[in-house]
N, C-alpha and C positions, 0 to 999 in steps of 0.2 A: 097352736103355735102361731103367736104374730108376728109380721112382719114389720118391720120396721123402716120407713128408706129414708137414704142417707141425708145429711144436711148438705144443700148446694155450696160448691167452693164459691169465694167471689173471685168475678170474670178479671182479667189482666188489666180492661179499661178501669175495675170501679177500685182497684190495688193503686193505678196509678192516680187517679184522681184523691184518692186520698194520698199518698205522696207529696204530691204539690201541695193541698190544702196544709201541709205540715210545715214543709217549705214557707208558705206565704203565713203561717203566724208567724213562724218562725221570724222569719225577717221585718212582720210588721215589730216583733219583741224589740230585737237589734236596734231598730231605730229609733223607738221610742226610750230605750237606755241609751245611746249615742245621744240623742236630743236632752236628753238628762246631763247626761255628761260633761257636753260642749256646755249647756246651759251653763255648770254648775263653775266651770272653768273659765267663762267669762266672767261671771259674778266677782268670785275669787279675783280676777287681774286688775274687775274694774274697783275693788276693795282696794287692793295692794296699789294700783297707783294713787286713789284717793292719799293717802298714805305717806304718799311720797312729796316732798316742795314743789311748790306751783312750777318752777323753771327745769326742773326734773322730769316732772308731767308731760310738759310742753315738748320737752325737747322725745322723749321717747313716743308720745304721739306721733312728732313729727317722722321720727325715724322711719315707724311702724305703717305710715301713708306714704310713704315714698318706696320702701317695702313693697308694698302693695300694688301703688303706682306703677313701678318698673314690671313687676311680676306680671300685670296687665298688658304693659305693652309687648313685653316679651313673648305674652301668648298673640297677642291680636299680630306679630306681627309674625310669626308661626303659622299662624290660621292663615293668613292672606300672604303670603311672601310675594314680594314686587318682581313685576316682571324682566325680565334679564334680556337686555335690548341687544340683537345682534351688532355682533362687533364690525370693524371694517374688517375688507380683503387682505388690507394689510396692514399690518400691525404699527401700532405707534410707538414699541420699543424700539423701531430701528433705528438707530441716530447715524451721527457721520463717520463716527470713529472708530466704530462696529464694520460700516461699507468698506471704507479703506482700509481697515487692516487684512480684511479680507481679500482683497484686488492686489494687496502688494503680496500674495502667497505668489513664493516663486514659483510653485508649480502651474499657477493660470494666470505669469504674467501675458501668456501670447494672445489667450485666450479671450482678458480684460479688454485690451485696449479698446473699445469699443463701449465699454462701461465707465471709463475713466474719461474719456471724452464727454460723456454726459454728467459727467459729477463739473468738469471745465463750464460746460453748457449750463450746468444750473446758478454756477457763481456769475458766471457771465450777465445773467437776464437778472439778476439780484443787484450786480451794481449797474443798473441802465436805471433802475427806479419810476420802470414805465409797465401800464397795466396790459398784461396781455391776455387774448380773448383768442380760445379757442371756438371755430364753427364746424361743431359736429353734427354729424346723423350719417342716415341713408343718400345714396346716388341719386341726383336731379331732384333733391330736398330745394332746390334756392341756393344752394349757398355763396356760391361764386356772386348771383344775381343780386344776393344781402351784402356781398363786400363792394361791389360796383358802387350801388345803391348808397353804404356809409362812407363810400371813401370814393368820392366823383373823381373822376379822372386816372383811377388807376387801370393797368392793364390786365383787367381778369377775363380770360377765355372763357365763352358761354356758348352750349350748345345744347341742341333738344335731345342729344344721344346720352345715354346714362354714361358716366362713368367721365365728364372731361376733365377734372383733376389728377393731374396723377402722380401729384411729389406736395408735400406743404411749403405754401406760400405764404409768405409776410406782407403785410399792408400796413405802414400809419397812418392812422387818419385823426384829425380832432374832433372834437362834439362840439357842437353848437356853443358850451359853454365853456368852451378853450380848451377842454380836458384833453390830453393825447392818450392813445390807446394803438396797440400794435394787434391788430387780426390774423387771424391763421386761419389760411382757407385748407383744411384737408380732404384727401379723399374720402369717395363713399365707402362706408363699410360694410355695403354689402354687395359688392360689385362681382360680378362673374371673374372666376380668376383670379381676384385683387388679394389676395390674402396679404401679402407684403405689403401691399397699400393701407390698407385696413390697420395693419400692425406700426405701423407710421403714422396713421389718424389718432389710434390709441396713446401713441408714446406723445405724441403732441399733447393730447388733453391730457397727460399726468403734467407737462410742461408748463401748461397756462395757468395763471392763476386763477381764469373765469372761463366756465363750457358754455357756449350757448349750443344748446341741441336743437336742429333745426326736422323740421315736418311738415309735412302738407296736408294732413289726414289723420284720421285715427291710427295706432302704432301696431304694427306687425311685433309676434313675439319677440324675436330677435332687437326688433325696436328697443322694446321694455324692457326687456335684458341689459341692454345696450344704458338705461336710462339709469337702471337699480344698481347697475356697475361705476359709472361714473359719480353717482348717490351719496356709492361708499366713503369718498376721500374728503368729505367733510369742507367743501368746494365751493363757491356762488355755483347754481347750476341754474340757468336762465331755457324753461322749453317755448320756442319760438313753434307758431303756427303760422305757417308761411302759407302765402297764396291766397290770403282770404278773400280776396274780392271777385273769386268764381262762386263762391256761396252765398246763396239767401241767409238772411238773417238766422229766421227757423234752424237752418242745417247747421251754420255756425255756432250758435248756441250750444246745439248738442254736442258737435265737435267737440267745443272745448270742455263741457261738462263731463263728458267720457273720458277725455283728457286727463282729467283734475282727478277723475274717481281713479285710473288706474297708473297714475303715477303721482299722486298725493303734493303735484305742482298745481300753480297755475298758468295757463298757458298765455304766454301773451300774443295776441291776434294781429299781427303784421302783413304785412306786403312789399315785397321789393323791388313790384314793377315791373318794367321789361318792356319790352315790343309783343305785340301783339298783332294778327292777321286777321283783316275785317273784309268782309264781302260787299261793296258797295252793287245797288241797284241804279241803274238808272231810267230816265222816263218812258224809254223805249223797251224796258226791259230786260237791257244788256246788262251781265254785272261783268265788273272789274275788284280785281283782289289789293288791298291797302295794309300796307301797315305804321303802325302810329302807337306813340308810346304811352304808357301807363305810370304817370305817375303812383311814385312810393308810396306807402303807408306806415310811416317807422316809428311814430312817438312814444307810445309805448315802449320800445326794446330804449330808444334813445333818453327816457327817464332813468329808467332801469341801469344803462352803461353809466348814467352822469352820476347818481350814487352809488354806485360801485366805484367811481374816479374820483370821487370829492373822497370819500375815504380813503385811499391810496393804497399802495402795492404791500405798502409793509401792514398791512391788515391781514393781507392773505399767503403773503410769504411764505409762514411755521405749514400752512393747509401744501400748497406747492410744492416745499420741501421735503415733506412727510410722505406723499406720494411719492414723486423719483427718488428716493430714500428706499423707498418700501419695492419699489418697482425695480432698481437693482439688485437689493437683497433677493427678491424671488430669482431674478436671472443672473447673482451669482449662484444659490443653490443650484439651480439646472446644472450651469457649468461645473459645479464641484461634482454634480451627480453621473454627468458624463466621465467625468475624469476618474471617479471610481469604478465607475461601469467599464471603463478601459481597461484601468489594473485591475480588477476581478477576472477580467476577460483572457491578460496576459497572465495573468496566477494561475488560472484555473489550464489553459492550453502547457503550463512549463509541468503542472503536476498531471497532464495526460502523459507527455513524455516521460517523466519520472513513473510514471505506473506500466509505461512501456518498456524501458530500461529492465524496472525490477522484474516485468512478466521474461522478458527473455534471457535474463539472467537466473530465471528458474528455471530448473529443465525440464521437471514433473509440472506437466500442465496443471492449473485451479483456476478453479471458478466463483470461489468465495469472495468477499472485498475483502474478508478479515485478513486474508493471504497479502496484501497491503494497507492492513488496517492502520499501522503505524503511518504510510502519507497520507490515508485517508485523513487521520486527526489534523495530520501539520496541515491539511490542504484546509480545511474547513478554522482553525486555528485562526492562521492569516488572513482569510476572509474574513472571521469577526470579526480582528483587530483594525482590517482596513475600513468598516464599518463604524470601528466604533461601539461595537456590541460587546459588553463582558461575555464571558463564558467558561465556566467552568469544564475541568478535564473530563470531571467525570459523566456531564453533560455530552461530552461531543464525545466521549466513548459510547454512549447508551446511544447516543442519536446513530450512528456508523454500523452497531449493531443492529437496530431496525432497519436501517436503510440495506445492508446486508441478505437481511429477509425480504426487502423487497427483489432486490438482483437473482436470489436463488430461479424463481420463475420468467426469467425475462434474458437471461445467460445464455441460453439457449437461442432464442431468437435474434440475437445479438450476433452468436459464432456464427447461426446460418446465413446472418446480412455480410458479414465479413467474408465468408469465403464465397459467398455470390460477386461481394467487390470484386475479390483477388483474380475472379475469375476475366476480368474484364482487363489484367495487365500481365501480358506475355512469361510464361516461367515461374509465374509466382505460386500459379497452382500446383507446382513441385516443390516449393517451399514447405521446412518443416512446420510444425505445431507450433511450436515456439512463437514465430511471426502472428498467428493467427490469436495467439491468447495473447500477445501484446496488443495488436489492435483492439480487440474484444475489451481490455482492461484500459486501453488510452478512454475509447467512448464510452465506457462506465463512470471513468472521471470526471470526463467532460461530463456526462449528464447530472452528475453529482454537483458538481462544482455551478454548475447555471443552474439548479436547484435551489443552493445556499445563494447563494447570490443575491438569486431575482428576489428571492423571500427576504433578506436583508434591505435589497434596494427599496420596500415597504416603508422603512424609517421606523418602522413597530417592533424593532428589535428582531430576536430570533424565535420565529414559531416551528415547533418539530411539527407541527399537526400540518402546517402549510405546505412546508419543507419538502415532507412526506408524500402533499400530493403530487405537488410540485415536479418529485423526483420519476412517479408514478406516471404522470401527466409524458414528461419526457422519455419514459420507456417504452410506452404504448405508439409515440408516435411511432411507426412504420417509415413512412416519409422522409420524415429529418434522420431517423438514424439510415436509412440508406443514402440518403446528401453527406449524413456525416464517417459513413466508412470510408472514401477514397481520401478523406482530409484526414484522417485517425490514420490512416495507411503508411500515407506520404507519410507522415510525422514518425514512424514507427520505422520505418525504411532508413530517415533523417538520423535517429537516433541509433539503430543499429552499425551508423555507415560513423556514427563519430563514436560510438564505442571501440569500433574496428580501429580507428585511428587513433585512440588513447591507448589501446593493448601494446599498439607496432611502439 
């Protein structure tokens, strides 16, 4: 009896490699019938046009390359899409008719007048038809020393202590080439303290129609910032390198190439002179201290002002305008964002009282929101609306329900801050239930209600996921809801004491 043994399977690698190999004629078939095919379909087109009258040919050729043509650019310009240049800070939709109709909303006329004055201010400096030059930067930059310097004989205070400006000042001066210009010396903007000052510096350079930024040295961040902000408004913006004649050449150089590299200016290399304090020696070896003045070094900025003045104001008008344009519209938003922040504040504190009223007008104590789920919807309802946020019913029902589940675990901690308050005002700790799940239910509201809110106040609409934490975030705090039981008290007390008086 023989044996036989069996024939080897083939291994999983030599299965696959024949696989592909099947694949790869495969697809050399494919291609060389596709190359048949197009071949064969070219032939044929280039028949059928022969075919066709000369002016027929022509024109369908044409078609078929411009076909082509476009298809071409539409991919190259897909492949490489151009780069999308940041925009300004502020927008150049804002026009005038947009500001003002805004300013004249009665609800912030009181609030305006302060913004209407500056819309007076900007007509004002438009019919004067004179170029103005604001001088910005950092504290003990030069700058008072630059407005001495172009405008001899005016009275500008100069001291070696930072910070001597401290309101903006006007100078006219003329240039050499008759040109008149009015200068604004402002304060530093980075002065200990100065914030207000600072924000008076800023409102001036949206006012000027030209910035000169002034510096003594390479720019601190804040600087640069300071540079990329002023950048935006589409502006003459002139960086002045003040003091150069403390520098060797060598240092200077770098100076300004550093300059140039991190603010894509060039700097112009000036001096504005001054007094300066010298050590004289004498033969005997005595010294005595001198001081003696330092002629300017201005030509450079003074070319620079004379083409900015030979063109004239109404060059840069639309740029000037466009900024305190844009510069009100941000600080009417603000103002309109207070004044919602207000009425939310007043909504939210009348629907604590109403969630107080309804708790002690229930006799069976609850802990649920759904137990006033009906003002929970009006409450958050009128929030939209005063936002501006659509919302559907059935939206702010599902929302009140989760937010429900979130109150179930946090109910508790609430009663127990409430009757720690009560405990702290005479008699009240004999007070029934009732009192107690009124408070409990005023500062669920409240927390509810600055939930909605603040997540509104985002301008992203209404996010439930925020909302949520939002609502979360204000449960947990320990802190504010013991701040907020003796004020949820009163108001409960308030409420109880005018129901009493509507029953009589």
């Amino acid at each position: 009896m023989s044996i036989h043994a069996p024939m080897p399977a083939a291994s999983p690698t030599k299965r696959i490699r024949l696989l592909l190999a099947a694949i790869t004629v495969a697809s050399v078939l494919g291609l060389i019938l596709s190359a048949i095919y197009a071949t064969d379909a070219v032939l044929s087109i280039i028949e059928r046009l022969q075919r066709l009258p000369p002016w027929l040919g022509v024109l369908t050729a044409t078609l078929v390359s411009a076909l082509m043509a476009s298809t071409g650019w539409l991919m190259w310009r897909l492949l490489h899409p151009r780069a999308r240049q940041a925009g300004p800070a502020i927008a150049d939709t804002v026009d005038r008719a947009t500001v003002e109709a805004r300013l004249a909303t009665p609800a912030l006329q009181a609030a305006t007048a302060p913004l209407r004055a500056e819309l007076a201010e900007l007509d004002r400096r438009a019919a004067l038809e004179q170029i103005f030059v604001a001088l910005f930067g950092d504290v003990s930059a030069g700058k008072s020393s630059l407005v001495r310097a172009l405008v001899p004989g005016s009275e500008v205070r100069v001291d070696v202590r930072a910070g001597t400006t401290r309101s903006v000042q006007h100078y006219e001066g003329r240039l050499p080439d008759g040109s008149r210009l009015t200068l604004a010396d402002v304060p530093g903007t980075s002065e200990w303290q100065g914030e207000s000052r600072a924000v008076a510096a800023r409102e001036e350079a949206l006012r000027a129609h030209v910035v000169a930024y002034v510096c003594d040295g390479d720019l601190t961040r804040t600087q640069a910032e300071e540079i990329a902000w002023l950048r935006e408004f589409g502006k003459p913006l002139l960086l002045l390198l003040n003091k150069t004649d403390r520098y060797r050449a060598s240092e200077l150089a770098a100076i300004r190439a550093r300059l140039r590299e991190r603010t894509g200016l060039t700097p112009l290399a000036i001096s504005a002179g001054g007094v300066e304090t010298v050590v004289l020696r004498a033969a005997d070896g005595s010294e005595q201290a001198s001081e003696r003045q330092r002629a300017p070094q201005l030509a450079p900025l003074i070319d620079a002002l004379e083409d900015i003045a030979g063109r004239g104001p109404a060059a840069y008008e639309a740029a000037r305008e466009r900024a305190v344009l844009g510069a009100l519209d941000l600080k009417i938003g603000t103002i309109e964002a207070d004044e919602r922040a207000r009425l939310a504040a007043a909504l939210v504190r009348e629907y604590a009282r109403k969630a107080a009223l309804g708790a002690l007008a229930a006799v069976a104590p609850g802990t649920d929101l759904v137990i006033q789920g009906v003002l929970a919807t009006r409450l958050l309802s009128e929030l939209t609306q005063l936002y501006g946020v659509p919302m559907r019913t059935i939206d702010l029902d599902r929302f009140v329900e989760l937010a429900g589940g979130r109150l179930r675990g946090s109910t508790a901690l609430i009663l127990a801050i409430v009757g720690n308050a009560m405990k702290a005002f005479p008699g009240l700790g004999t007070v029934g239930g009732g009192l107690v799940h009124a408070v409990a239910y005023a500062m669920i509201f409240d927390s509810l209600g600055r939930a909605v809110a603040e997540t509104l106040a985002r301008g992203e609409g209404f996010d439930r996921k925020i909302a949520l934490e939002r609502l979360d975030a204000q449960l947990s705090d320990r802190n504010r809801l013991m701040d907020l039981a003796p004020q949820m008290l009163k108001l409960a007390l308030e409420s109880r004491a005018e129901e009493a008086v509507e029953r009589k």
